[in-house]
LUMVEXKOL-809110 format. One record per residue (C-alpha): residue number from 1; residue in three letters; chain; z, x, y. Coordinates in nm, 3 decimals. Layout:
// LUMVEXKOL-809110
<nr:NUM | rest:ALA | kette:A | up:Z | east:X | north:Y> .
...
// end
This chain:
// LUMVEXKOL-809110
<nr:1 | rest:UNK | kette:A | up:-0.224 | east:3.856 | north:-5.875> .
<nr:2 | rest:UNK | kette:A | up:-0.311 | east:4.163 | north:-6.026> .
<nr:3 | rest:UNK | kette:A | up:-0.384 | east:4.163 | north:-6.410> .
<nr:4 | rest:UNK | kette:A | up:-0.121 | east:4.357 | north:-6.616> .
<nr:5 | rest:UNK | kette:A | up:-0.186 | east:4.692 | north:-6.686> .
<nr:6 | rest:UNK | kette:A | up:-0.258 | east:4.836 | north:-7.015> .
<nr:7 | rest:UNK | kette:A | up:0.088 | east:5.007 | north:-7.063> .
<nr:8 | rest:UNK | kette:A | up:0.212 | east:4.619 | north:-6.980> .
<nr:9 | rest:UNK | kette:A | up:-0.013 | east:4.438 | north:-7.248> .
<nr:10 | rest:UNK | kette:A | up:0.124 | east:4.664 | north:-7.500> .
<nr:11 | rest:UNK | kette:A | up:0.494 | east:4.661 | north:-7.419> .
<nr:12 | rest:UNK | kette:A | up:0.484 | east:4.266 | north:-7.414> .
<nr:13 | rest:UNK | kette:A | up:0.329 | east:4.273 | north:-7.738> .
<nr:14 | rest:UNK | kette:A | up:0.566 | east:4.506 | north:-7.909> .
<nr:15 | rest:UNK | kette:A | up:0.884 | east:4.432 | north:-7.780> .
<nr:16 | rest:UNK | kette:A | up:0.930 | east:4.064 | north:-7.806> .
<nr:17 | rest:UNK | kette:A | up:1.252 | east:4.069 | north:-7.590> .
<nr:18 | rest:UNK | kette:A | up:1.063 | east:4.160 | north:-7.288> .
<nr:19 | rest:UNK | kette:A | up:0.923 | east:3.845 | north:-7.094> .
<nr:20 | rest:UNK | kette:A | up:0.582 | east:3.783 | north:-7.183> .
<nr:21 | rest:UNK | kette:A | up:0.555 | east:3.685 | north:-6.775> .
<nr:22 | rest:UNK | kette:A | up:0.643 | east:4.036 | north:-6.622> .
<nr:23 | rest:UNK | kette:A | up:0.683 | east:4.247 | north:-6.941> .
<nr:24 | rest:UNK | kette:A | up:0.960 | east:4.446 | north:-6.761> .
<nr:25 | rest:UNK | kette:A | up:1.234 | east:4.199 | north:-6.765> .
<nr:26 | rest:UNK | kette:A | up:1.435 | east:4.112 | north:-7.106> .
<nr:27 | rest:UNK | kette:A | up:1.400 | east:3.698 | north:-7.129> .
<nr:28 | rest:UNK | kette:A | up:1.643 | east:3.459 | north:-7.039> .
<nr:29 | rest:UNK | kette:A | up:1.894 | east:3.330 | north:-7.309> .
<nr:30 | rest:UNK | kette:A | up:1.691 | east:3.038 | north:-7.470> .
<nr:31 | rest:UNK | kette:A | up:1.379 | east:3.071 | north:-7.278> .
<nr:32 | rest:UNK | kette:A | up:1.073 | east:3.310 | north:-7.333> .
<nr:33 | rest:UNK | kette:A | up:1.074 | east:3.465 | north:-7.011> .
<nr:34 | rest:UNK | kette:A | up:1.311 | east:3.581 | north:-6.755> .
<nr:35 | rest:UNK | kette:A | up:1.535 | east:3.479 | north:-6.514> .
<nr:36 | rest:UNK | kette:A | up:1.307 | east:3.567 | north:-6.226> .
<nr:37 | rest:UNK | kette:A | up:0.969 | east:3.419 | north:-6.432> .
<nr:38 | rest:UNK | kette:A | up:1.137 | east:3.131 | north:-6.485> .
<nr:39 | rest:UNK | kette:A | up:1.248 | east:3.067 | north:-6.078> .
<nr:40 | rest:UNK | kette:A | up:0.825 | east:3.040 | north:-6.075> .
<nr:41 | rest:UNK | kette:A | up:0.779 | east:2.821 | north:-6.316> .
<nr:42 | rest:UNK | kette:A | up:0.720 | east:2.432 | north:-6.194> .
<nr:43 | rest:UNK | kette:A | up:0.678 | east:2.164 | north:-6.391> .
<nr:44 | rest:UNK | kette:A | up:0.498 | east:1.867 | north:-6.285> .
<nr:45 | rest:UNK | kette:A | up:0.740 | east:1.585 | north:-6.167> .
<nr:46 | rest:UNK | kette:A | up:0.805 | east:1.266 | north:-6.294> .
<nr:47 | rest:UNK | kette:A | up:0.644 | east:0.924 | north:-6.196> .
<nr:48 | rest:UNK | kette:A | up:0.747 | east:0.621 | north:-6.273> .
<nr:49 | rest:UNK | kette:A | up:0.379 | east:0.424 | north:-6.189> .
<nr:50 | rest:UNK | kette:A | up:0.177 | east:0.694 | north:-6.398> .
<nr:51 | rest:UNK | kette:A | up:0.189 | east:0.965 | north:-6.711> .
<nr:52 | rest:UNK | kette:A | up:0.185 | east:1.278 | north:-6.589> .
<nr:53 | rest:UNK | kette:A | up:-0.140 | east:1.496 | north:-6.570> .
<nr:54 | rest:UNK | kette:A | up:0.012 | east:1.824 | north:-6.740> .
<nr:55 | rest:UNK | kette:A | up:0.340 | east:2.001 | north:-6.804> .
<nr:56 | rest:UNK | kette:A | up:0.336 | east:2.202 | north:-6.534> .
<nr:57 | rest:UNK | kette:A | up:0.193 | east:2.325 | north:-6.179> .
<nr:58 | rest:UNK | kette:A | up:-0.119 | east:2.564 | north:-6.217> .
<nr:59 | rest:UNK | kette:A | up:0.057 | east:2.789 | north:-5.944> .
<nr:60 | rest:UNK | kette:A | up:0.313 | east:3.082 | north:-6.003> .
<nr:61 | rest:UNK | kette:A | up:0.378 | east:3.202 | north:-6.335> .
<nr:62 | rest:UNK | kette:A | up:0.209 | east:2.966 | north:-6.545> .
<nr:63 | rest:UNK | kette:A | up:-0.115 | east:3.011 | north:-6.352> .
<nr:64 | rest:UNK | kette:A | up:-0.092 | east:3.403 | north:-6.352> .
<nr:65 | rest:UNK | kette:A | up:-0.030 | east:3.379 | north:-6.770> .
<nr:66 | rest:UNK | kette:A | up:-0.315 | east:3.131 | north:-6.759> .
<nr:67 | rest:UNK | kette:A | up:-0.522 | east:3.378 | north:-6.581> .
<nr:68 | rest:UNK | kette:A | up:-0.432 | east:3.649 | north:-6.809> .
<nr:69 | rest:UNK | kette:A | up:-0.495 | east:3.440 | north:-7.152> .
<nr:70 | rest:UNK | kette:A | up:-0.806 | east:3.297 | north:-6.972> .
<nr:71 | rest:UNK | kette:A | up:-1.002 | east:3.675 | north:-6.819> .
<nr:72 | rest:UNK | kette:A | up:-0.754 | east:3.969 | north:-6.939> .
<nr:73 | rest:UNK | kette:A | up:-0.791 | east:3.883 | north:-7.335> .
<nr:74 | rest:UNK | kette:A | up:-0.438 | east:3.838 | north:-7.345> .
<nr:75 | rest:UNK | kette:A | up:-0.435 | east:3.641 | north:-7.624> .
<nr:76 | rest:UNK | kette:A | up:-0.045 | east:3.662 | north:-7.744> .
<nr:77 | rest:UNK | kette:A | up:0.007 | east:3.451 | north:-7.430> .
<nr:78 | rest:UNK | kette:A | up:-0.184 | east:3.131 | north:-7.657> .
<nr:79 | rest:UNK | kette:A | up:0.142 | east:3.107 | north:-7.800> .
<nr:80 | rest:UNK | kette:A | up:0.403 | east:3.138 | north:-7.541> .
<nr:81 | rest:UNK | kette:A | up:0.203 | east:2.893 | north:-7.368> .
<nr:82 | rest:UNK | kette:A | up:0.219 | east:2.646 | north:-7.616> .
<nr:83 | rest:UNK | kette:A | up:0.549 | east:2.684 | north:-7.667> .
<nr:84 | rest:UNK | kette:A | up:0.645 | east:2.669 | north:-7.298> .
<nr:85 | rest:UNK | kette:A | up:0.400 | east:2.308 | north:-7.272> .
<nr:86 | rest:UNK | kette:A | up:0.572 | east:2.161 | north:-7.608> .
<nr:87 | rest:UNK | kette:A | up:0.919 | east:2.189 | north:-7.454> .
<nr:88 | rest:UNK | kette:A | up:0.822 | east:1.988 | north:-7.156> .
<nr:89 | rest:UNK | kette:A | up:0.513 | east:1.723 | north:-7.288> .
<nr:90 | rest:UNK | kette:A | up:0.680 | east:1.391 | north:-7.288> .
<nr:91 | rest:UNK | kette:A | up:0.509 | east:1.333 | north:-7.635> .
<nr:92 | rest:UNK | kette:A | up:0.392 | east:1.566 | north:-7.913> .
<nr:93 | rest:UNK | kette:A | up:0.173 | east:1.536 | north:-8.234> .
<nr:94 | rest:UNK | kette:A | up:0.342 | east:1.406 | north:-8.499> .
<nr:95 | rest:UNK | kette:A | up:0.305 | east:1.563 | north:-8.855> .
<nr:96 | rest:UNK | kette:A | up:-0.039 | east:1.549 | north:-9.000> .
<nr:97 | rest:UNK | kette:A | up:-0.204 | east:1.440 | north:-8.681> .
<nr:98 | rest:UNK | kette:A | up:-0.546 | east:1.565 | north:-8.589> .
<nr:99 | rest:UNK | kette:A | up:-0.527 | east:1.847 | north:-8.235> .
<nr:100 | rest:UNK | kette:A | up:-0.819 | east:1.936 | north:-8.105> .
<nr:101 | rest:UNK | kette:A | up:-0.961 | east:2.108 | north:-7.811> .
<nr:102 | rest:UNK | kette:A | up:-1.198 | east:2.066 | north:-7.505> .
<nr:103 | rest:UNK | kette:A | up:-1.471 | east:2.326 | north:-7.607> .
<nr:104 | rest:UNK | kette:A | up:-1.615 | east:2.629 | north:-7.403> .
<nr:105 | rest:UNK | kette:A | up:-1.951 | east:2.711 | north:-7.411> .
<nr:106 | rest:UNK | kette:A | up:-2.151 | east:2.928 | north:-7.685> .
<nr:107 | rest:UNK | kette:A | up:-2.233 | east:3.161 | north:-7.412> .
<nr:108 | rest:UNK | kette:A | up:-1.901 | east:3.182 | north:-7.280> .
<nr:109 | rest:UNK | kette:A | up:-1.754 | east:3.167 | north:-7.616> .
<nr:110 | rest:UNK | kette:A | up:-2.006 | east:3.494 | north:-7.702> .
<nr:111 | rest:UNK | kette:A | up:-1.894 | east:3.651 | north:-7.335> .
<nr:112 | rest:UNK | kette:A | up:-1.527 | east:3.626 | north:-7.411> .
<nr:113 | rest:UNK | kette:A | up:-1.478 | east:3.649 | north:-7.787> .
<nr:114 | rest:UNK | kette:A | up:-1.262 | east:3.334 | north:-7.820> .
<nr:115 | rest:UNK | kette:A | up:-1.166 | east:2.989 | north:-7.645> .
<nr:116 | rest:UNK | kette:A | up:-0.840 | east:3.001 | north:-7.492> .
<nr:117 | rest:UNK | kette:A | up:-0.771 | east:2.629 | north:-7.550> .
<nr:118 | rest:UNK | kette:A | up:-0.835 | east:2.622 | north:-7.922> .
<nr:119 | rest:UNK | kette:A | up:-0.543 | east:2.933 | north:-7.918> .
<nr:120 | rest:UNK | kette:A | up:-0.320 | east:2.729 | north:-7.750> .
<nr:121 | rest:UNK | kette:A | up:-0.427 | east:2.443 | north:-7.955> .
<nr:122 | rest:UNK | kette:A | up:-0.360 | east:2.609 | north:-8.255> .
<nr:123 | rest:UNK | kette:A | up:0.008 | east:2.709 | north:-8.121> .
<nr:124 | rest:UNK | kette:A | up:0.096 | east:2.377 | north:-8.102> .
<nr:125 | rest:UNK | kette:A | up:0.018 | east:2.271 | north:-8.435> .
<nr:126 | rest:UNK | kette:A | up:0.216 | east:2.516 | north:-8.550> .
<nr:127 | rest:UNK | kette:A | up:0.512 | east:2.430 | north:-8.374> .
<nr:128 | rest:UNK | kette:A | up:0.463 | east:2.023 | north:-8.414> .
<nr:129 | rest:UNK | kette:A | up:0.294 | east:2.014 | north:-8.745> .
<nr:130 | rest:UNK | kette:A | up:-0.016 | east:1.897 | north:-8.657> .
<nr:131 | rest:UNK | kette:A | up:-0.326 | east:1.957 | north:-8.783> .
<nr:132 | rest:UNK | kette:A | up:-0.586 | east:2.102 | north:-8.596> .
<nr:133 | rest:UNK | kette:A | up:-0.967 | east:2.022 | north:-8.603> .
<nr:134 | rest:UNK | kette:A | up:-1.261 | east:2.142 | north:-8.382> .
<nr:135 | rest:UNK | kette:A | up:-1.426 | east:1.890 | north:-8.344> .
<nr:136 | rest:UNK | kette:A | up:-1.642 | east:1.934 | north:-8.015> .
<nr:137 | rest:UNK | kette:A | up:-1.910 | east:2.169 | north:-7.951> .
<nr:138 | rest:UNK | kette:A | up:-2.014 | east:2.191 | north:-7.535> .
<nr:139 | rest:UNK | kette:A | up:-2.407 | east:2.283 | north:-7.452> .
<nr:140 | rest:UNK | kette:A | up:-2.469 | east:2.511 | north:-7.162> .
<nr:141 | rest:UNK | kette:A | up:-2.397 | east:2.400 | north:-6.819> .
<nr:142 | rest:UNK | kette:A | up:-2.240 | east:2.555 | north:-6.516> .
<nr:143 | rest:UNK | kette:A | up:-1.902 | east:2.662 | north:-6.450> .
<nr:144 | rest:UNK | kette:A | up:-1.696 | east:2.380 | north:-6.385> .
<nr:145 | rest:UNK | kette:A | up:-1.490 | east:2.636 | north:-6.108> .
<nr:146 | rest:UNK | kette:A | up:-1.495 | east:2.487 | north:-5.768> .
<nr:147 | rest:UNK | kette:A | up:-1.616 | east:2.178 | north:-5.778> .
<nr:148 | rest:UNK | kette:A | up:-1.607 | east:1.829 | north:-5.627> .
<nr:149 | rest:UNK | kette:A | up:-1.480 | east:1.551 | north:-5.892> .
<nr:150 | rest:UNK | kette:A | up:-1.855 | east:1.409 | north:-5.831> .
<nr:151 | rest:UNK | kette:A | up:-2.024 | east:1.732 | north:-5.881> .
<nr:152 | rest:UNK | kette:A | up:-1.783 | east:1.762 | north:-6.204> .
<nr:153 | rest:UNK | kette:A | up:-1.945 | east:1.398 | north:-6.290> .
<nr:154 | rest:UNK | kette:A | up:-2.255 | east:1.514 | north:-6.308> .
<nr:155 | rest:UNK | kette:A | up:-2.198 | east:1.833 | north:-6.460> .
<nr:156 | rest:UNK | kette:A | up:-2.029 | east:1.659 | north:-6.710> .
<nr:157 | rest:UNK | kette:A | up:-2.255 | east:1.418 | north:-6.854> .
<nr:158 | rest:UNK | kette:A | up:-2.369 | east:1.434 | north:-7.166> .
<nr:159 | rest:UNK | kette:A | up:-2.193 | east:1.749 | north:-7.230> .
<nr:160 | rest:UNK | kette:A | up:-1.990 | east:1.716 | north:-7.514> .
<nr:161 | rest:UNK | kette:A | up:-2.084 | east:1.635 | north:-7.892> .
<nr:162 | rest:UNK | kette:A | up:-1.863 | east:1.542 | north:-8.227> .
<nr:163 | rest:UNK | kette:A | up:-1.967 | east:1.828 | north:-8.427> .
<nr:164 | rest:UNK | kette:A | up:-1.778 | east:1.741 | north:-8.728> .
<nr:165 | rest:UNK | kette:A | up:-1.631 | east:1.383 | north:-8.859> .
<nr:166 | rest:UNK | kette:A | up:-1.345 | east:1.274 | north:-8.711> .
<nr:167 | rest:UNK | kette:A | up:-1.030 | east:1.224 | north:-8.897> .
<nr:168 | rest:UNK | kette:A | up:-0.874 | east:0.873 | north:-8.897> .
<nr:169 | rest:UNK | kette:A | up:-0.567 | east:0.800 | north:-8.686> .
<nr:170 | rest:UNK | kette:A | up:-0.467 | east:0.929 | north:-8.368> .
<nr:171 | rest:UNK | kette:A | up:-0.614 | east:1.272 | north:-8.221> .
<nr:172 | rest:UNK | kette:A | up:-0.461 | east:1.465 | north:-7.941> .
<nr:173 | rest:UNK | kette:A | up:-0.714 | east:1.651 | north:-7.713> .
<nr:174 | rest:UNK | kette:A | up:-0.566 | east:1.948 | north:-7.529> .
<nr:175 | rest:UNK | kette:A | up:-0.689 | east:2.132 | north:-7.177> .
<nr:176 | rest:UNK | kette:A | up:-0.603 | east:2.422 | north:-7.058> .
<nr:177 | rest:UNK | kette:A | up:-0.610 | east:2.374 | north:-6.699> .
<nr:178 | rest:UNK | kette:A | up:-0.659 | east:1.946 | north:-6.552> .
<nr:179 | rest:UNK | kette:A | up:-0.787 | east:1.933 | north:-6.240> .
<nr:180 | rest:UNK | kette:A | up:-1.013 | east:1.640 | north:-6.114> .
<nr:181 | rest:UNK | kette:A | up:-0.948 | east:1.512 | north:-6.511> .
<nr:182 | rest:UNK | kette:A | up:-1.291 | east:1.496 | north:-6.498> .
<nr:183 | rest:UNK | kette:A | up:-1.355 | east:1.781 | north:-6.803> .
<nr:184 | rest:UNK | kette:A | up:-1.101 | east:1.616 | north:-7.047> .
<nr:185 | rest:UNK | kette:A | up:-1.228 | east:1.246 | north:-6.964> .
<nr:186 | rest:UNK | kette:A | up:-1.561 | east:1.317 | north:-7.058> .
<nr:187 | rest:UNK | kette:A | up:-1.428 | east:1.526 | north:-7.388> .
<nr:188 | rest:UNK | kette:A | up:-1.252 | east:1.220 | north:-7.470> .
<nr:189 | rest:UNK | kette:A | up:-1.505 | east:0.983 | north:-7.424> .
<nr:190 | rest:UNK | kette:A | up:-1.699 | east:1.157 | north:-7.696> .
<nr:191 | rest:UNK | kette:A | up:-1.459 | east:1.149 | north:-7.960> .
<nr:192 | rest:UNK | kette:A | up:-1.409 | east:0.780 | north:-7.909> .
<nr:193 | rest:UNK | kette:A | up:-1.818 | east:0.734 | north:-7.933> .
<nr:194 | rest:UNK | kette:A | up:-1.796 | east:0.956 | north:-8.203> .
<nr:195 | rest:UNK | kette:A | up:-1.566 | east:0.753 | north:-8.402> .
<nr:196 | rest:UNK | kette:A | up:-1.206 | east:0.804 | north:-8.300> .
<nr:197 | rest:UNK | kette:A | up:-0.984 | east:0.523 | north:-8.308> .
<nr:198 | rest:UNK | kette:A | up:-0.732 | east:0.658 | north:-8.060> .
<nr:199 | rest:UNK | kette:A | up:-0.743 | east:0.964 | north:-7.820> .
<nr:200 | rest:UNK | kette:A | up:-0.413 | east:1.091 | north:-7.656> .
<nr:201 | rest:UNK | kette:A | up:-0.497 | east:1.391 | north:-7.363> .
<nr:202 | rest:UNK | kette:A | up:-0.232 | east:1.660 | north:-7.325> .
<nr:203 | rest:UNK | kette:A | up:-0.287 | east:1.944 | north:-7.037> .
<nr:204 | rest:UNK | kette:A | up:-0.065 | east:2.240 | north:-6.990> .
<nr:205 | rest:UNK | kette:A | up:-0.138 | east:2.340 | north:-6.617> .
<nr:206 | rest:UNK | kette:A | up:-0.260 | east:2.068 | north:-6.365> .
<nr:207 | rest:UNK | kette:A | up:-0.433 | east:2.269 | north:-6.042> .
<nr:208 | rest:UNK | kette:A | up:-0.340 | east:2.034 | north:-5.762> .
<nr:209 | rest:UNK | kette:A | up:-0.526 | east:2.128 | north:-5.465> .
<nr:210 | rest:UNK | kette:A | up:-0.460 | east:1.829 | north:-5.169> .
<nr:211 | rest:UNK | kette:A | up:-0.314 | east:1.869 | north:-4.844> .
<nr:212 | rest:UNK | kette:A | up:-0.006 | east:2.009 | north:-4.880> .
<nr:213 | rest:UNK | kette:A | up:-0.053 | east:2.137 | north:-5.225> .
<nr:214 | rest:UNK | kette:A | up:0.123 | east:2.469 | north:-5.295> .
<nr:215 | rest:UNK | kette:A | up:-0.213 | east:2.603 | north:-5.447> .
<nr:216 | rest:UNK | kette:A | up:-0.457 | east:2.587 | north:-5.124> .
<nr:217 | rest:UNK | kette:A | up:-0.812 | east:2.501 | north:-5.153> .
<nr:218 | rest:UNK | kette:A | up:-1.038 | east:2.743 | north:-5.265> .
<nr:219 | rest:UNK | kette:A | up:-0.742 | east:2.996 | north:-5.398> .
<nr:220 | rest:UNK | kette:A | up:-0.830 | east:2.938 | north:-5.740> .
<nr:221 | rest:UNK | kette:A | up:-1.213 | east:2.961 | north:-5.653> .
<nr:222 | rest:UNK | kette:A | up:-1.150 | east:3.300 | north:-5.500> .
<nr:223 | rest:UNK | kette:A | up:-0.925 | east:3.448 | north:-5.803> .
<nr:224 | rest:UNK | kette:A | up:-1.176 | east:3.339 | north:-6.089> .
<nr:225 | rest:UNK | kette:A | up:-1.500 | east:3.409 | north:-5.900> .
<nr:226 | rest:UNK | kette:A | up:-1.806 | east:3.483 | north:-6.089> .
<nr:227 | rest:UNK | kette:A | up:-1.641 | east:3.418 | north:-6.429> .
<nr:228 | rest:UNK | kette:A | up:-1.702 | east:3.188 | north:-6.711> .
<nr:229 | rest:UNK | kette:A | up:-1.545 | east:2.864 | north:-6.733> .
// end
């Protein structure tokens, strides 16, 4: 996938008709993107023996916007995002909840200028009524980007701090991208040290990459090489 050209970026942000997936196409009746972005879109089926990990597939359309929110500085796409994961999560923040984020680094968060999670975070509480809170800071580490769920583990620990005081009631932690669940497990095993009395996780893509996945091992490795987590 190649990112969007500059002509593109500005065409999707001026002309709100245009589908923020292909900026060439006017969107689909009801639906922020087109017809033909929304044959690639693929949310994550149903189970009846578990909650699902995310809305949707980290693969087609919702992986290339990802991409482009994520490395292109795209960050109009915070919002169509959000609103594209609150039609499909099962549950939703209620009014007045806490929303928070899992944190980027402070060099990454230098690098890039902003954390795409607490934009999409933000999106959401705008739509549900929520009220966001950032509440976790992350110290340096390396990227989490191709690897193991063990060597995730380890990278892991320790990671993540309460930076602030957390709110009473229920708080809903939002990822980006779930893989492993490794990243959002450890995120929401500080807030409940740090004082939270309830911790729902919400995840808008979920990067499946076993056997017979659509996304094949080491894809995503390949796409987002050298950059920041």
């Amino acid at each position: 996938m190649a990112p969007q050209s500059p002509a593109k970026k500005i065409l999707g942000l001026f002309f709100r008709d245009l589908c923020p997936g292909c900026s060439e196409r006017s969107h689909a009746p009801g639906s922020r993107l087109c017809s033909w972005c929304l044959a690639r879109v693929y949310p994550v089926p149903f189970r009846t023996d578990a909650p699902r990990p995310a809305a949707f597939l980290h693969y087609g359309v919702m992986r290339e916007m990802m991409i482009r929110l994520k490395y292109s500085g795209e960050r109009h796409l915070g919002a169509v995002l959000a609103e594209m994961a609150v039609g499909e999560w099962e549950t939703l923040p209620a009014h007045g909840e806490t929303v928070t984020c899992v944190p980027c680094s402070r060099r990454t968060l230098r690098k890039r200028g902003y954390n795409q999670v607490n934009l999409i975070a933000r999106n959401v509480c705008r739509l549900t009524g929520g009220r966001f809170a950032d509440l976790l800071t992350r110290a340096p580490g390396p990227s989490q980007v191709g690897l193991t769920a063990m060597e995730r583990r380890r990278n892991l620990s320790g990671v993540f701090r309460v930076s602030s005081g957390v709110p009473p009631g229920r708080v809903w932690l939002l990822d980006d991208v779930r893989a492993t669940g490794e990243t959002i497990a450890h995120a929401r095993l500080a807030l409940l040290e740090g004082g939270a009395s309830e911790v729902v996780c919400l995840a808008v893509n979920f990067r499946e990459t076993r056997a017979g996945s659509m996304l094949r091992p080491g894809e995503e490795e390949r796409e987002t090489a050298g950059r920041e987590d």
